[in-house]
C-alpha positions in Angstrom: 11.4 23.3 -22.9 8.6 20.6 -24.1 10.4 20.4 -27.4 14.1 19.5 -25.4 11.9 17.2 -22.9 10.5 15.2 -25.8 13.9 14.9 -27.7 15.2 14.0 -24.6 12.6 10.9 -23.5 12.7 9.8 -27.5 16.9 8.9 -27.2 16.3 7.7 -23.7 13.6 5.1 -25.0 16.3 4.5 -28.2 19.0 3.7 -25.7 17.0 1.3 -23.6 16.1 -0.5 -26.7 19.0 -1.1 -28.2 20.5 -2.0 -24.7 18.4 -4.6 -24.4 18.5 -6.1 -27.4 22.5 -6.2 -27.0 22.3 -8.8 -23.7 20.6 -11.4 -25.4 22.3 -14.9 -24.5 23.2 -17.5 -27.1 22.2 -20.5 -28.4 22.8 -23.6 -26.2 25.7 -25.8 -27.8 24.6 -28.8 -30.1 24.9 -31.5 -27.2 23.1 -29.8 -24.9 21.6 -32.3 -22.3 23.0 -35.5 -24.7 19.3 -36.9 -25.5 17.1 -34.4 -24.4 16.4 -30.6 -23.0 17.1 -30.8 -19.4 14.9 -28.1 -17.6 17.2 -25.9 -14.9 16.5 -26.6 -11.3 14.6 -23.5 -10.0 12.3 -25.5 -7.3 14.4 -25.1 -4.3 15.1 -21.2 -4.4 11.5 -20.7 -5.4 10.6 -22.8 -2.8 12.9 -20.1 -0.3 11.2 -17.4 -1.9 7.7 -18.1 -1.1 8.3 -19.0 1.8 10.5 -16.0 3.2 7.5 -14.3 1.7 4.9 -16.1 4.0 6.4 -15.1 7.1 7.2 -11.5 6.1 3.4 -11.6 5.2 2.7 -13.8 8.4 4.6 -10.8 10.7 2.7 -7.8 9.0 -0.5 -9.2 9.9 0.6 -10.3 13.5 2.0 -6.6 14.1 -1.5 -5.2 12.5 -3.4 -7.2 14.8 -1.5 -6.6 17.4 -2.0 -2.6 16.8 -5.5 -2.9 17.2 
């Protein structure tokens, strides 16, 4: 049973590995951003994030205070 579990985790963990390394993306073309590396606009749904976060945060400590 140990022996099977073992064989078992070991072509699991091969599996994942090779998964992984098979969604890799590629190269950006040659005239990528004409003069320069242009970084990818992430502020705005960032900003959304933390900020859905504050008020789930925000309500969690309203409703614990307001079991006390």
């Amino acid at each position: 049973m140990k022996n099977t579990m073992y064989k078992l985790l070991a072509t699991i963990a091969l599996i994942g590995f090779f998964s992984l390394s098979s969604i890799a993306q590629p190269p950006p073309p040659d005239n990528h951003g004409e003069s320069e590396n242009q970084p990818a606009p992430i502020g705005s749904g960032i900003a959304i994030l933390l900020s859905l976060g504050a008020a789930y945060g925000a309500k969690k400590v309203f409703d614990a205070r307001k079991k006390i």
